[in-house]
DSSP file (Angstrom, degrees, kcal/mol; ACC not computed):
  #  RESIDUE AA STRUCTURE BP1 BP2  ACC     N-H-->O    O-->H-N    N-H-->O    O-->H-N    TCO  KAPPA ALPHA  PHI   PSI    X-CA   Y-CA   Z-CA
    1    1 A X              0   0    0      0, 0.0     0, 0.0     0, 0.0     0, 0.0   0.000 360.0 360.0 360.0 135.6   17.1   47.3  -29.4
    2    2 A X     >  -     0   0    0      1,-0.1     4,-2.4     4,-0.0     5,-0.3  -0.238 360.0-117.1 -75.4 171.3   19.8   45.9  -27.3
    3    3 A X  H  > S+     0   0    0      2,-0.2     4,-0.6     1,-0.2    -1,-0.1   0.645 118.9  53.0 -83.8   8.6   20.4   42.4  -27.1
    4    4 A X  H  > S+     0   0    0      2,-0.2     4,-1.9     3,-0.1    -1,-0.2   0.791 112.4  52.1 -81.5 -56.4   19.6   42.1  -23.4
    5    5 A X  H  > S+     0   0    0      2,-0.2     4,-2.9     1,-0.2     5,-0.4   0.980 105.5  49.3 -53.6 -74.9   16.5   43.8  -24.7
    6    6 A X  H  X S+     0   0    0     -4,-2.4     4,-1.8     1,-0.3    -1,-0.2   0.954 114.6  51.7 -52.4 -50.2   15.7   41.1  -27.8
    7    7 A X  H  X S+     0   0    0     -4,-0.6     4,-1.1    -5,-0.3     3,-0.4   0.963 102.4  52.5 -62.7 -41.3   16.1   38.3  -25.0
    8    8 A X  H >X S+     0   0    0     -4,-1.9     3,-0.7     1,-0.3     4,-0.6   0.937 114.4  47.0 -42.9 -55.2   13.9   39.4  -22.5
    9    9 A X  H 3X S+     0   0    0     -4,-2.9     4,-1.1     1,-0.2     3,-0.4   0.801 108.9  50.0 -56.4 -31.9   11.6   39.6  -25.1
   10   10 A X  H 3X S+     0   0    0     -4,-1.8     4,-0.6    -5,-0.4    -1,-0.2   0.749 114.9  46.0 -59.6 -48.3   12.3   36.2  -26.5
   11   11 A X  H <X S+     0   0    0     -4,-1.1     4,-0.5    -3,-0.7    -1,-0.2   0.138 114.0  46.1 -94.7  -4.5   11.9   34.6  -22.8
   12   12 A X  H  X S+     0   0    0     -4,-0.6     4,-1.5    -3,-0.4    -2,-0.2   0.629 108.9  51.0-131.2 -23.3    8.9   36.2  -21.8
   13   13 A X  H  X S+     0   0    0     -4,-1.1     4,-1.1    -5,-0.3    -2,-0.2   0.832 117.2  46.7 -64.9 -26.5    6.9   35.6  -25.3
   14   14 A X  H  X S+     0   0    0     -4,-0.6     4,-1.2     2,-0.2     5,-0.4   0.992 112.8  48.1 -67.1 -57.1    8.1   31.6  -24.6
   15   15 A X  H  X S+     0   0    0     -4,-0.5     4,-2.1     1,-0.2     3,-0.4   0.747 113.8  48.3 -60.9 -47.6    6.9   32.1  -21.0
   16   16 A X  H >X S+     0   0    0     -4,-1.5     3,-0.6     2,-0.3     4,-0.5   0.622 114.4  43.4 -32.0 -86.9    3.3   33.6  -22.4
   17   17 A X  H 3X S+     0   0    0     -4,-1.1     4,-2.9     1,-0.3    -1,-0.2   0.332 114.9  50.0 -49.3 -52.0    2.7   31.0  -24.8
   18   18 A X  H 3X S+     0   0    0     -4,-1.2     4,-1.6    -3,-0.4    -1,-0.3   0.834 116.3  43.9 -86.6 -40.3    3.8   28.2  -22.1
   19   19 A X  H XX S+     0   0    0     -4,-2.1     4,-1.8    -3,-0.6     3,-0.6   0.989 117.0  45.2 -83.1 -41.1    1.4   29.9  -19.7
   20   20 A X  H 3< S+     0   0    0     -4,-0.5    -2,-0.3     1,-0.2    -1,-0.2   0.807 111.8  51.4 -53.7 -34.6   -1.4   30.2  -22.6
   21   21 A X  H >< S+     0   0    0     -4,-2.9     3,-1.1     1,-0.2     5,-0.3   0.917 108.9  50.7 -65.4 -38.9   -0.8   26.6  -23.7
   22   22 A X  H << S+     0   0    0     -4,-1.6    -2,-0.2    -3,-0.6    -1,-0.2   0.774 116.2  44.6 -93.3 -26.8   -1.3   25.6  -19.8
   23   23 A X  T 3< S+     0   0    0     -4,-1.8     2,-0.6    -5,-0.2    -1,-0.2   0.317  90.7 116.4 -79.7   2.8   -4.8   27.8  -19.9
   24   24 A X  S <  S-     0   0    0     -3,-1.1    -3,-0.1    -5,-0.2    -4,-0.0  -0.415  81.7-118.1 -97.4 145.5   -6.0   26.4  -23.2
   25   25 A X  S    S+     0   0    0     -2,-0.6     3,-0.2     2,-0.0    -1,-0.2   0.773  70.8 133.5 -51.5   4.1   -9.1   24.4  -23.5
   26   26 A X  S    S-     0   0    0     -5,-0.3     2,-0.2     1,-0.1     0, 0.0  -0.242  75.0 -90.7 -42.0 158.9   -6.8   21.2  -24.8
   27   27 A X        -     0   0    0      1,-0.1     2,-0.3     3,-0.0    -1,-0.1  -0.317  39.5-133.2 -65.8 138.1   -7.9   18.5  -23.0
   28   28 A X        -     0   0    0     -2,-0.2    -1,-0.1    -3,-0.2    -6,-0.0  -0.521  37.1 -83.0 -90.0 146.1   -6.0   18.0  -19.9
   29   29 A X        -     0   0    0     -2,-0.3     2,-0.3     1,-0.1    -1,-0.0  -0.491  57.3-110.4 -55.9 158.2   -4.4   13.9  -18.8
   30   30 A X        -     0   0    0     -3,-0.1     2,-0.4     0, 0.0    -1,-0.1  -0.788  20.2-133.9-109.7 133.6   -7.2   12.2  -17.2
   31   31 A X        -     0   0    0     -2,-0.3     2,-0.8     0, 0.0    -2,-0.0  -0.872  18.1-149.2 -77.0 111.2   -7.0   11.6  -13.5
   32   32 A X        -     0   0    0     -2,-0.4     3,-0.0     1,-0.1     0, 0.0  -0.564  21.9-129.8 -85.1 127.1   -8.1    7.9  -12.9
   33   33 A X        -     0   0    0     -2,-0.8    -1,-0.1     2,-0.0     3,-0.1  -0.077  24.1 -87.9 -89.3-153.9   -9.7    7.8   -9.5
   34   34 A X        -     0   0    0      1,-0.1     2,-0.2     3,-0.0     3,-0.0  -0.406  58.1 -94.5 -82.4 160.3   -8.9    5.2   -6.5
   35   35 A X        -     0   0    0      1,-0.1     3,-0.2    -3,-0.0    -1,-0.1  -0.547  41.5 -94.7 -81.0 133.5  -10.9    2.2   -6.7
   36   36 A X        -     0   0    0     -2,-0.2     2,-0.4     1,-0.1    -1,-0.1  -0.004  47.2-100.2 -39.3 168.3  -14.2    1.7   -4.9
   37   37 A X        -     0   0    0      1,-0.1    -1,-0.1    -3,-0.0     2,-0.0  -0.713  52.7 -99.2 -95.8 126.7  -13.8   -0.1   -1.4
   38   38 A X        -     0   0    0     -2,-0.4    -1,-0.1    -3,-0.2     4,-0.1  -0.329  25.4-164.8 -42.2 120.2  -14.9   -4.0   -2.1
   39   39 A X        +     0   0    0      2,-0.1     2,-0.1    -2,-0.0    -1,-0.1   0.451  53.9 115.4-100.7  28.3  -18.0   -4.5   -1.1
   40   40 A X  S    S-     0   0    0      1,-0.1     2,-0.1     0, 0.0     0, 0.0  -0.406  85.6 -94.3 -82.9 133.1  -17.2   -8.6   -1.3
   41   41 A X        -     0   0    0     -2,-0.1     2,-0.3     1,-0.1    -1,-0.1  -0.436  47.4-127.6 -59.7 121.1  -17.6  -10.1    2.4
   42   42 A X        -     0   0    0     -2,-0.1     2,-0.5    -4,-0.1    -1,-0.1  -0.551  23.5-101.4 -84.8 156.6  -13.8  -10.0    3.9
   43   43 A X    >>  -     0   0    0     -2,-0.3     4,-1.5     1,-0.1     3,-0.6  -0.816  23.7-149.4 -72.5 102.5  -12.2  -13.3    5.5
   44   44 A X  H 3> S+     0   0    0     -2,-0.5     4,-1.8     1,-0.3    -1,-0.1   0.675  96.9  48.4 -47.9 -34.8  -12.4  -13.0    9.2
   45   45 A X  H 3> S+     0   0    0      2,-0.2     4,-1.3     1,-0.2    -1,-0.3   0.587 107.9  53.6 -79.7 -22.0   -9.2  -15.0    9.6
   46   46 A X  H <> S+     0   0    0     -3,-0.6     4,-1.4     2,-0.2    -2,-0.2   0.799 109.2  46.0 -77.0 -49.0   -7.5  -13.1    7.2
   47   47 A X  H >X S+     0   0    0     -4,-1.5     4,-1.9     2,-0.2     3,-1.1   0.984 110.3  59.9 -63.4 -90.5   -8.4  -10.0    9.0
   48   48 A X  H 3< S+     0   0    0     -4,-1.8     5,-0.5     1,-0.3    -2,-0.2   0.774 112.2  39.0   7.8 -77.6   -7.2  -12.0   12.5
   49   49 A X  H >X S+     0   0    0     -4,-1.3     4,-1.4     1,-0.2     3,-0.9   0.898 113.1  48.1 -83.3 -27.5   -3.9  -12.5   11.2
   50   50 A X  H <X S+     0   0    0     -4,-1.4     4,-0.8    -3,-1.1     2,-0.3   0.977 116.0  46.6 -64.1 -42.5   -3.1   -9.3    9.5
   51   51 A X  H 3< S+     0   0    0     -4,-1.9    -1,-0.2     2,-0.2    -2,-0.2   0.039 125.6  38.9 -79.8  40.7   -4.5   -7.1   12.9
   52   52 A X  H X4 S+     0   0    0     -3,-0.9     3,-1.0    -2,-0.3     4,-0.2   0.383 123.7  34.0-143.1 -66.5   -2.2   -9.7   14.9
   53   53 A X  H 3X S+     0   0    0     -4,-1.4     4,-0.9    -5,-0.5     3,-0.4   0.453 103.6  68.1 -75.8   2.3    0.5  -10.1   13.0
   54   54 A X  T 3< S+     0   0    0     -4,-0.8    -1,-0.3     1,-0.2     5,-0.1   0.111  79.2  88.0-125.5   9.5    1.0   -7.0   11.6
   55   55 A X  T <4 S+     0   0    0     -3,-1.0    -1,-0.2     3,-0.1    -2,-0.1   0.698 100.3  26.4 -90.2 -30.7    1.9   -5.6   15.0
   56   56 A X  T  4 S-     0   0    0     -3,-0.4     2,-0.3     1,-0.4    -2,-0.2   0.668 125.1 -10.3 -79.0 -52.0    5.1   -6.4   14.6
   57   57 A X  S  < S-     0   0    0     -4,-0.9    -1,-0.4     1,-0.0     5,-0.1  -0.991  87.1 -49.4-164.3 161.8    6.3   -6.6   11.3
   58   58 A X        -     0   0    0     -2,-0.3     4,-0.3     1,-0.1    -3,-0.1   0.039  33.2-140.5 -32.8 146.4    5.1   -6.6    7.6
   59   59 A X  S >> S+     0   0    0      2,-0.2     4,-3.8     3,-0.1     3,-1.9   0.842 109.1  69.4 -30.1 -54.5    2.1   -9.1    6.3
   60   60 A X  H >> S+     0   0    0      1,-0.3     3,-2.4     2,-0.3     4,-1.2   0.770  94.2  51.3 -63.3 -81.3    4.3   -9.4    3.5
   61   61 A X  H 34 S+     0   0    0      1,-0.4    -1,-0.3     2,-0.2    -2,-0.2   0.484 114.7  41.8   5.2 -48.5    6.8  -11.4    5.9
   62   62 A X  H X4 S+     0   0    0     -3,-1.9     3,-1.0    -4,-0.3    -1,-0.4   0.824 110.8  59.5-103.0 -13.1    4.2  -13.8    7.0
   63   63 A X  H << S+     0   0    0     -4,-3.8    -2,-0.2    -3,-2.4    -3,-0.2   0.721 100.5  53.9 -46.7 -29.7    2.7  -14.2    3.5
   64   64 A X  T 3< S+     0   0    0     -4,-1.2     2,-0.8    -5,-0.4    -1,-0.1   0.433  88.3  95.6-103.6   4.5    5.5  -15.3    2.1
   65   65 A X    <   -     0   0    0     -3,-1.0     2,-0.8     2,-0.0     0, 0.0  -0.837  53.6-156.2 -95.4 137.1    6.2  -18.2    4.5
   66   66 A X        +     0   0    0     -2,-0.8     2,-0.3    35,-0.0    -3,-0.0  -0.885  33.5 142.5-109.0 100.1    5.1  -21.8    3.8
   67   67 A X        -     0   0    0     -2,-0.8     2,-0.2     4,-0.0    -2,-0.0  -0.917  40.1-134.2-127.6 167.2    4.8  -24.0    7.3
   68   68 A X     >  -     0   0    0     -2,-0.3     4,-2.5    32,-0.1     5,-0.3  -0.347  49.8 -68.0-104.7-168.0    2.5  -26.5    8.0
   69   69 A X  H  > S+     0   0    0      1,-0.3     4,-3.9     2,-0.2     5,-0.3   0.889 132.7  43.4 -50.8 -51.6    0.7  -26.6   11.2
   70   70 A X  H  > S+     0   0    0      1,-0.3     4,-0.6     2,-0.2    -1,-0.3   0.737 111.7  55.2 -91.8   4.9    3.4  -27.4   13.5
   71   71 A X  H >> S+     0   0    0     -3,-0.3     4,-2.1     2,-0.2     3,-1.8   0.987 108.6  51.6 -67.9 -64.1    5.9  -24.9   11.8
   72   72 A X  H 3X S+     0   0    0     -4,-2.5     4,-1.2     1,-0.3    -2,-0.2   0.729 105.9  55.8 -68.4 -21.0    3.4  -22.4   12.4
   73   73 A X  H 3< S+     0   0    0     -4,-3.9     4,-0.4    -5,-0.3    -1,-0.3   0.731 106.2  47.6 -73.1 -18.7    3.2  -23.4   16.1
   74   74 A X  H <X>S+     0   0    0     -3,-1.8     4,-1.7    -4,-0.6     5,-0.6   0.790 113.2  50.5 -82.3 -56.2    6.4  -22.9   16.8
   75   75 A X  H  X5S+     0   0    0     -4,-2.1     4,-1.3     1,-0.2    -2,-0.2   0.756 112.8  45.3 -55.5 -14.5    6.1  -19.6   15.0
   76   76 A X  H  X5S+     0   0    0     -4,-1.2     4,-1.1     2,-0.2    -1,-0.2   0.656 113.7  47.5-130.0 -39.5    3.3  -18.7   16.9
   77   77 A X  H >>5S+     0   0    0     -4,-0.4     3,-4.3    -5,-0.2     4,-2.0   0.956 111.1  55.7 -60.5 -77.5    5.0  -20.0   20.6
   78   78 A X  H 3X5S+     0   0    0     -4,-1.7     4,-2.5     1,-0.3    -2,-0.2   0.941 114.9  37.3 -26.7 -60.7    8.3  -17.9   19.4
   79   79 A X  H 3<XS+     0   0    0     -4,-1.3     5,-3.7    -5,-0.6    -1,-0.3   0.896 112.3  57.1 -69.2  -8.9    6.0  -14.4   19.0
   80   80 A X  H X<5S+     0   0    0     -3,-4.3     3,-2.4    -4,-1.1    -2,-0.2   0.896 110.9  45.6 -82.0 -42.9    3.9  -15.3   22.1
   81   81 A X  H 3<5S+     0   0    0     -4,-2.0    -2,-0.2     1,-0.3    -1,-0.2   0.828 107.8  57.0 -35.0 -54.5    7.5  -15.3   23.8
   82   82 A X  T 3<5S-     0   0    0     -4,-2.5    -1,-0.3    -5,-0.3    -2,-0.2  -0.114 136.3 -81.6 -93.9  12.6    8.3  -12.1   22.2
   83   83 A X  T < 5S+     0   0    0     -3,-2.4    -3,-0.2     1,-0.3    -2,-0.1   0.445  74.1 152.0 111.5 -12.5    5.2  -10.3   23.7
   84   84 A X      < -     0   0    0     -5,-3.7     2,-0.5    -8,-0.1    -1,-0.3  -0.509  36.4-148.4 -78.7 134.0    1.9  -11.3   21.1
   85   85 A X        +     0   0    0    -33,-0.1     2,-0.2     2,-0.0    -1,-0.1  -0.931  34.6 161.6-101.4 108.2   -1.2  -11.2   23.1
   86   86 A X        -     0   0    0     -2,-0.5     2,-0.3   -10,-0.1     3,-0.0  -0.554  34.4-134.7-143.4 156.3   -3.1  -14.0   21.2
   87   87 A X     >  -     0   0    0     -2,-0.2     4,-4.3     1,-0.0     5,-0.1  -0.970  28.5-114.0-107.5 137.4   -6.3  -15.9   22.7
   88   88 A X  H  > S+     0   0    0     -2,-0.3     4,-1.5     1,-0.2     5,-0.2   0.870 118.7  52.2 -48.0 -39.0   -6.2  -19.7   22.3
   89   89 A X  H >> S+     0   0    0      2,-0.2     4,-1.3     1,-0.1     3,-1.1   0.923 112.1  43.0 -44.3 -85.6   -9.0  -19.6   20.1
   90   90 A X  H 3> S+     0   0    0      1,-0.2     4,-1.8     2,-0.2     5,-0.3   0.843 103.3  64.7 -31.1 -46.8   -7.4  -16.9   17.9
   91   91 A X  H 3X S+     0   0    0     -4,-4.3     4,-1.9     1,-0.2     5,-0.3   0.933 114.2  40.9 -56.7 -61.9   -3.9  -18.8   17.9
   92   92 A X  H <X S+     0   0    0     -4,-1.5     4,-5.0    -3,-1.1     3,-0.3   0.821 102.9  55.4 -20.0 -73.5   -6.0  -21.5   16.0
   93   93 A X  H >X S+     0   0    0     -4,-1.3     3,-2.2     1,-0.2     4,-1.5   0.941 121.1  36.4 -68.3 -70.3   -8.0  -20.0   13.9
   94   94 A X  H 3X S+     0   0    0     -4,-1.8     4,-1.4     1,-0.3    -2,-0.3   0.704 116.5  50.0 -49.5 -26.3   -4.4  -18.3   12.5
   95   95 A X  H 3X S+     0   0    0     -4,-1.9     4,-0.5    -3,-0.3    -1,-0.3   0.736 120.6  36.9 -72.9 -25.7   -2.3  -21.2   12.9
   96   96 A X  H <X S+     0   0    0     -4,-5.0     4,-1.5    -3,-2.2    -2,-0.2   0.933 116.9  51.9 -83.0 -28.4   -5.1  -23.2   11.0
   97   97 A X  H  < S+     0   0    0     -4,-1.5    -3,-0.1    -5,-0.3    -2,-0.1   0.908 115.1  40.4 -71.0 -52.0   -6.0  -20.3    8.5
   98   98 A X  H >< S+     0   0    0     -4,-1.4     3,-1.8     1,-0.2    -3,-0.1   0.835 117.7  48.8 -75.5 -73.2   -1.7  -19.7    7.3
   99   99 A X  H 3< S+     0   0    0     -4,-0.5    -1,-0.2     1,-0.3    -2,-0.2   0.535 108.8  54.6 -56.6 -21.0   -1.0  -23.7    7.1
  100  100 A X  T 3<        0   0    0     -4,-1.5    -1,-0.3     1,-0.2    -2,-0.1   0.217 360.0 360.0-102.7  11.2   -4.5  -24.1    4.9
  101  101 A X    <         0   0    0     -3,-1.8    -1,-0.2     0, 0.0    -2,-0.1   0.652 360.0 360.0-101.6 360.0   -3.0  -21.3    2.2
């Protein structure tokens, strides 16, 4: 047998093993699945300012700011400036809703 011969053979028993290993009843990694949807009653205000804010730019961006009211009135003038279509109610409830976290 040549020695082109003796590798083929060599490479094609590995590849037959590797494919038998992948066919063998071992137990396979466990797939965890995605986590149920909450059924916990969401925060309407929470909601508010994510579908509001979130038009623009990341959550993450206004989560991670700390103002009080009238910092968040100013923020809230600046994006109304910049095009958010906000109802005075709503500007409330989100300007009281980030200053109260």
């Amino acid at each position: 047998m040549s020695r082109f011969s003796q590798m083929a053979t060599v490479v094609t028993a590995f590849a037959m093993a590797l494919a038998l290993a992948g066919c063998s009843g071992a137990s396979q990694p466990s797939v965890t699945p995605p986590p149920a949807t909450s059924t916990q009653p969401t925060d309407p205000d929470r909601e508010l300012v994510d579908r509001k804010c979130s038009m623009c730019h990341s959550t993450d961006q206004v989560y991670s700011a700390t103002y009080d009211v009238t910092g968040w009135t100013t923020v809230l003038d600046r994006m109304q400036k910049n095009g958010l279509v906000i109802s005075s109610d709503e500007r409330a409830r989100v300007i009281e809703y980030l200053a109260g976290r």
